[in-house]
C-alpha positions as CSV (number, residue, x, y, z in Angstrom):
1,X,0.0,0.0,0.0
2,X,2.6,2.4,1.3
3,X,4.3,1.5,-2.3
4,X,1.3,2.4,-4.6
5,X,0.9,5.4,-2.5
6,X,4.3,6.2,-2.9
7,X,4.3,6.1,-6.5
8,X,0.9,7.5,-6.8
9,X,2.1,10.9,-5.0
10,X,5.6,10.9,-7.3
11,X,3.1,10.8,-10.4
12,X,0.6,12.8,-9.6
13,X,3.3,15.8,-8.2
14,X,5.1,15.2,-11.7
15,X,2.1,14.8,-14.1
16,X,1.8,18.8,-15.1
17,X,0.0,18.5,-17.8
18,X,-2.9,16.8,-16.3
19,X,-3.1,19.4,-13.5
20,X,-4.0,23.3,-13.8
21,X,-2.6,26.2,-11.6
22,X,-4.9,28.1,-8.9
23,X,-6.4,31.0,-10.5
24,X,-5.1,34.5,-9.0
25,X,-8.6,35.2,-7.3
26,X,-7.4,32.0,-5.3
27,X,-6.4,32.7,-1.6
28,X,-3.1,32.0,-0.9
29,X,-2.4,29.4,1.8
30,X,-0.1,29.9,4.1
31,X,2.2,28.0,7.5
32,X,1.6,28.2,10.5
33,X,4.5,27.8,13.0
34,X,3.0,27.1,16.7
35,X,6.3,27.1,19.1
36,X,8.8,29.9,18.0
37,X,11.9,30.1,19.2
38,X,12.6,26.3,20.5
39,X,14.0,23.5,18.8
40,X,10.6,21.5,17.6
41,X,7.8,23.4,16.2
42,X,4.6,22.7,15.0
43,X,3.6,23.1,11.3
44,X,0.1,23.3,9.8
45,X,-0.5,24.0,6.3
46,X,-3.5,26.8,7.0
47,X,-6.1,29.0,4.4
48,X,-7.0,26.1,2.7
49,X,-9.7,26.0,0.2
50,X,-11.4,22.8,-1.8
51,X,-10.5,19.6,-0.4
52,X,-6.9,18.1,-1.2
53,X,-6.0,14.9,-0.4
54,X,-2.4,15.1,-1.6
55,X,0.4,18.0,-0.7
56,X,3.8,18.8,-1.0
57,X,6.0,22.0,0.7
58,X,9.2,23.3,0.9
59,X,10.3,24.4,4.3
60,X,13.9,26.6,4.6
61,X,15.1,27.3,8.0
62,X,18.1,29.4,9.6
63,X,20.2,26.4,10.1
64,X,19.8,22.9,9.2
65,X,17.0,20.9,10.6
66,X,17.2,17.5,12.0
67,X,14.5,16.0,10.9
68,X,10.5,15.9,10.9
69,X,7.6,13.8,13.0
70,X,4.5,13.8,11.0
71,X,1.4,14.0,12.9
72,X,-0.7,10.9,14.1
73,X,-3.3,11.6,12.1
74,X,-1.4,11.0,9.3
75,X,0.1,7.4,10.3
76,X,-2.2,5.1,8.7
77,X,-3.3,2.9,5.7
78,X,-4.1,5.2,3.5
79,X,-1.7,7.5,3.9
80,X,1.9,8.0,3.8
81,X,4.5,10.9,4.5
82,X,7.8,11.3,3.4
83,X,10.1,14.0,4.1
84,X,13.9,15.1,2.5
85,X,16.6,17.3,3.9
86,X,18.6,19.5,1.5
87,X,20.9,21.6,3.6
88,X,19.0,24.3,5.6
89,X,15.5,23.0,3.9
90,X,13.2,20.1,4.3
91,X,10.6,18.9,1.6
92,X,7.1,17.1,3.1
93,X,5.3,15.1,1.7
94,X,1.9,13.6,2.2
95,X,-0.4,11.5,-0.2
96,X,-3.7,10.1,1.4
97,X,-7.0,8.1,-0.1
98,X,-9.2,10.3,2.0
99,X,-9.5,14.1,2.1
100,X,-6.4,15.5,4.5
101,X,-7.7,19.2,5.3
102,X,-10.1,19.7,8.2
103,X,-11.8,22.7,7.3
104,X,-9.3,25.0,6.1
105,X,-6.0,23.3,7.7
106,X,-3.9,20.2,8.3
107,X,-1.7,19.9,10.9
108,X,1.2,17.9,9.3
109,X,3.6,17.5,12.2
110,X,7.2,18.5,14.5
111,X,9.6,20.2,12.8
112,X,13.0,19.1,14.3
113,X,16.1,21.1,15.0
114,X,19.8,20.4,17.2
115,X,18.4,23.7,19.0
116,X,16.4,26.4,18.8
117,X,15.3,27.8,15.0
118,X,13.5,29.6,12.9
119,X,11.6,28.9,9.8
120,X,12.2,31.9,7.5
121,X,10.1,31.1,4.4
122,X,7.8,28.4,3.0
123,X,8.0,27.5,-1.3
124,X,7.0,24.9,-3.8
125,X,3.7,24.1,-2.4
126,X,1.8,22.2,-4.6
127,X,-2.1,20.7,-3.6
128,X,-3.4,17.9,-5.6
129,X,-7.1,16.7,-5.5
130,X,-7.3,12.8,-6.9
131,X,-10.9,11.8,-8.1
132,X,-11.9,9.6,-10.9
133,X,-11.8,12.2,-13.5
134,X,-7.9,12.7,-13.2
135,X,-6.0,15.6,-11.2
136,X,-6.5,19.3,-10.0
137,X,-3.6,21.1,-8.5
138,X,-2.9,24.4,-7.1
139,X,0.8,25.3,-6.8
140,X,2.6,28.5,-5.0
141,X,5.5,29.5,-5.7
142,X,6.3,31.2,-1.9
143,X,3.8,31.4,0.5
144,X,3.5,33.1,4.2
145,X,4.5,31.7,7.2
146,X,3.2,32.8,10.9
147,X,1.9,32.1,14.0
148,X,-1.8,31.6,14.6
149,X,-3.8,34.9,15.6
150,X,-4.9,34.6,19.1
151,X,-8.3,34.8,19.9
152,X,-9.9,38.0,19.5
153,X,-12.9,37.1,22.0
154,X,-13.3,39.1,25.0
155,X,-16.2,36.7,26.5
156,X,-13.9,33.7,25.9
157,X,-11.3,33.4,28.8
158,X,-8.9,30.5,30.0
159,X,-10.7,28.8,32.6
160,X,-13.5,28.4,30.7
161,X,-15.0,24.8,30.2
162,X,-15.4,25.5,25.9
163,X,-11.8,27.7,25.9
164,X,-10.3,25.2,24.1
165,X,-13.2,24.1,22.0
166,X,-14.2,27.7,20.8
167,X,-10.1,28.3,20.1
168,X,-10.2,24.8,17.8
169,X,-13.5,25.9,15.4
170,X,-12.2,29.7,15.6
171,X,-8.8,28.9,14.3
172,X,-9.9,25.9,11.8
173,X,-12.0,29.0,10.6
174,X,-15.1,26.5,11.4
175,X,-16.9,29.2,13.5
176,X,-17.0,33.1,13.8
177,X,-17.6,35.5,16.4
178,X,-20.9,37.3,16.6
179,X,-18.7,40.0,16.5
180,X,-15.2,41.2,15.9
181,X,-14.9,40.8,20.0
182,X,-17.2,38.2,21.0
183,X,-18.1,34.9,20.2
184,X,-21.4,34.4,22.2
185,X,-21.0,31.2,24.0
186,X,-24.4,31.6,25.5
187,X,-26.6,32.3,22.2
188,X,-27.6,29.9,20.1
189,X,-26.7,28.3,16.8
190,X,-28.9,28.0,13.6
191,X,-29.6,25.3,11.4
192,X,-28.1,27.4,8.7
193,X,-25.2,27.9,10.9
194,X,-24.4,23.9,11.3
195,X,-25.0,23.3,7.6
196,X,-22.5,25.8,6.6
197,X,-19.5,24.8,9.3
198,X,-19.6,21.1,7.8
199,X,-19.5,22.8,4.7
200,X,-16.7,24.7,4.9
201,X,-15.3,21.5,7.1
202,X,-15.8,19.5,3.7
203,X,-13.8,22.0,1.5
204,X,-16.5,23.9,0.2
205,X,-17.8,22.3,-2.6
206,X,-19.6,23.0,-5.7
207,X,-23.7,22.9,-4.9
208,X,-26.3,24.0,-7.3
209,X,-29.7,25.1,-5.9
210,X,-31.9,23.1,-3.5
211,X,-35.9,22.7,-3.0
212,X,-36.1,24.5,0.2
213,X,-38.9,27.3,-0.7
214,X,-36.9,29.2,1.9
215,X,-33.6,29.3,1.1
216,X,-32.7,31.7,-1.4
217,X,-30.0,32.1,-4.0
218,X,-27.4,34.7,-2.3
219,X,-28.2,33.2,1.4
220,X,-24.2,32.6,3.4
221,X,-26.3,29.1,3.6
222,X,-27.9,28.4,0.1
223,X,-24.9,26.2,-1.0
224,X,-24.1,24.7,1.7
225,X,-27.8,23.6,2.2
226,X,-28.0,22.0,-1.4
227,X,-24.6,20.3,-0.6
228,X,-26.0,19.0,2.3
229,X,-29.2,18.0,0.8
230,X,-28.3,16.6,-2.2
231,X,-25.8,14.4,-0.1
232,X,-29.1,13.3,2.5
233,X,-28.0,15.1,5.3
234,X,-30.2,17.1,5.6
235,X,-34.0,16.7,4.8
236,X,-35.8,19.7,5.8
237,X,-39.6,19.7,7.0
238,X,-42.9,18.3,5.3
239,X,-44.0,21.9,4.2
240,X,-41.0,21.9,1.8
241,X,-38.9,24.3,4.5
242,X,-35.9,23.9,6.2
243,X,-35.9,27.0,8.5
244,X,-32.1,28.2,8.1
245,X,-32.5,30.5,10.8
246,X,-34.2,28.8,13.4
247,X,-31.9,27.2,16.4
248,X,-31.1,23.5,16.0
249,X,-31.7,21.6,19.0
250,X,-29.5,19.1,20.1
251,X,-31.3,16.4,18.4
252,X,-31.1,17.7,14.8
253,X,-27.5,18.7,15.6
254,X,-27.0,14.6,16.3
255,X,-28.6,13.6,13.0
256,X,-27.0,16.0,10.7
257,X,-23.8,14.7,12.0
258,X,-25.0,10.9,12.2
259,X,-25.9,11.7,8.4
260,X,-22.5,13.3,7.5
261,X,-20.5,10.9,8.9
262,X,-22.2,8.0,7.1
263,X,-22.1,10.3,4.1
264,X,-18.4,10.0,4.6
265,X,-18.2,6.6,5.5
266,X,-17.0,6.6,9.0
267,X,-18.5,3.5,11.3
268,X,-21.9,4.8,13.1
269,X,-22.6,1.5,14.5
270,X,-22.2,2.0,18.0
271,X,-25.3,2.7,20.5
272,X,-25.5,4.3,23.9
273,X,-28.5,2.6,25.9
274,X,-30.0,6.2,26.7
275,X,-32.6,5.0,29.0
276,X,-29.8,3.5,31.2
277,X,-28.7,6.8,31.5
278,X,-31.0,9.2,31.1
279,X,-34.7,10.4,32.5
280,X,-35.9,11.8,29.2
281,X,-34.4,9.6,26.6
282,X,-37.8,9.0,25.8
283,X,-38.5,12.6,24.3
284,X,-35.8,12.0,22.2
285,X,-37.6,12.2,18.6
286,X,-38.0,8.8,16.3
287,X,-35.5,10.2,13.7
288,X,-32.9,11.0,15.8
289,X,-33.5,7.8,18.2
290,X,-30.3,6.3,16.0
291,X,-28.1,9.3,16.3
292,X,-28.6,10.7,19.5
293,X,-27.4,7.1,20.8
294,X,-24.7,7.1,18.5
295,X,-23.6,10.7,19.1
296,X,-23.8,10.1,23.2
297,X,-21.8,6.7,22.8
298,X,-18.8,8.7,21.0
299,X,-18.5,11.4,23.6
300,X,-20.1,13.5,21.1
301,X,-23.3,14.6,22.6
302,X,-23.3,14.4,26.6
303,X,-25.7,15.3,28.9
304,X,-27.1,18.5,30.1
305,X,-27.1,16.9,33.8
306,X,-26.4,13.4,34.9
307,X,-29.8,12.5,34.5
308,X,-31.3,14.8,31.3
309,X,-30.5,14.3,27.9
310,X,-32.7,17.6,26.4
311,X,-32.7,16.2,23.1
312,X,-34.8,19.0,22.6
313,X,-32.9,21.6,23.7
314,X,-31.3,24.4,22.0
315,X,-27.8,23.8,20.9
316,X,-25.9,26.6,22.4
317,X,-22.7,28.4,20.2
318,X,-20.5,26.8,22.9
319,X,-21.5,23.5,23.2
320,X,-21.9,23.1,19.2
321,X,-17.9,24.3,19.7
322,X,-17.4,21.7,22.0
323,X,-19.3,19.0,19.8
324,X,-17.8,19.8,16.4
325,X,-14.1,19.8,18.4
326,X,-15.0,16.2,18.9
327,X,-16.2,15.3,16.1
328,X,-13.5,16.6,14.0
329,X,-11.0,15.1,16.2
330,X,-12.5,12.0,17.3
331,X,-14.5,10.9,14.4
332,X,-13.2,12.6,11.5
333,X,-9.8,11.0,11.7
């Protein structure tokens, strides 16, 4: 496997004439570096757009580095990493069956140094997207390299129990503020809203128009409801409606991702005995019987208290933070 891969990712990075450039309205990417100024650093490839499942980059340093620990995520099957020293650079590589960005980023790994470096620029990054009808690639010449912008939220605080979750979908560019200094923990999150994260979580993609007789062409949401709908993950209501802006309870927030993950393929087969656990497992609605006892099995979905499950209960913008953390991390890989 790690063979065919091999030789798949050599191809596919030398095969020009099957591939196209990104277009100049494309957004650059760029690298982030999490641990300046010690000797092993953290690089993610970051401002990703479309869905690639094969990269390459060029890393040059201020002295030579030692070498390179690619991230768990990437040890498997269907992937395989390779890396190559020339003096004060190192070239990664990464080739994978599935998609490798999460939302708009893949963390690749530890950059190794003797002691304490600096990576001074990032070139020859090439993306390549591998479907049945042959190769897309978008190549940079140089790209930017930085650290990640810290949270601009002034009602998110360390110490608090979704810190770390709102500071995941914030800088995976998953979820926004309400503003330019405040997230909202404590309001609630839309239909619309979910629809779009796994959206954007899924690169993007091209969608035409859907059915909904209330979701108009021009809407933040219209494509990535049809995406969603065309791909059954979403169904909308027997009036022909799927009510964008109303709040998703914590029910429909378990069955749109039950649905995505089996859109993706992941394995939904395990079951949480809710009425073990909980007092009102019995509200829980006949659709969502399935995923709600999946969701609660993976860690995905918890309880409101020991006892209550309130499947029907507003998802609020923290917990969906806390919930989409999880699933990204836990299911996703």
């Amino acid at each position: 496997m790690k063979r065919f891969l091999s030789m798949l990712l050599a191809a596919a990075l030398a095969a020009a004439v099957l591939v196209w450039p990104a277009s100049a309205a494309d957004p650059a990417p760029w690298v982030q570096v999490d641990g300046l100024g010690t000797a092993a650093q953290t690089i993610s490839l970051r401002g990703l757009t479309g869905s690639y499942d094969s990269i390459q980059v060029t890393l040059t340093l201020d002295k030579a580095p030692t070498g390179f620990v690619f991230d768990p995520t990437l040890s498997n099957a269907d992937t395989h990493t390779a890396s190559s020293i020339s003096g004060s650079s190192i070239t990664l590589y990464v080739t994978s069956k599935n998609q490798l960005n999460q939302g708009d980023a893949v963390r690749l790994g530890v950059l190794e140094g003797a002691s304490a470096f600096t990576v001074t620029s990032a070139s020859k990054l090439k993306l390549l997207d591998l479907d049945e009808e042959g190769m897309r690639e978008n190549s940079y010449g140089t790209v930017g390299v930085g650290e990640a912008a810290a949270m601009p939220f002034t009602d998110v605080t360390e110490g608090q129990w979704y810190y770390d979750a709102v500071s995941y979908v914030y800088s995976h560019s998953l979820m926004n503020g309400t503003s330019d200094t405040t997230f909202g923990p404590n309001g609630t999150t839309t239909r619309g809203m979910i629809v779009t994260i796994l959206y954007r979580y899924e690169g993007s993609p091209t969608a035409g128009a859907s059915n909904f007789s209330d979701v108009a062409a021009g809407q933040y949401y219209a494509s990535p409801v049809a995406w969603a709908a065309a791909n059954g993950i979403v169904t909308g209501y027997s009036d022909g409606t799927f009510a964008p802006n109303r709040p998703i309870t914590r029910e429909q927030f378990a069955a749109i991702l039950y649905r995505y993950a089996q859109h993706k393929g992941f394995d939904v087969s395990d079951r949480a005995d809710l009425t073990a656990s909980f007092t009102d497992a019995g509200k829980v609605s006949g659709y969502a019987r399935d995923a709600m006892s999946w969701a609660n099995h993976e860690g995905l979905i918890n309880g409101v208290t020991t006892t209550t499950l309130q499947p029907g209960g507003y998802a609020k913008r923290a917990q969906a933070a806390a919930i989409l953390m999880r699933f990204c991390e836990n299911i996703a890989r």
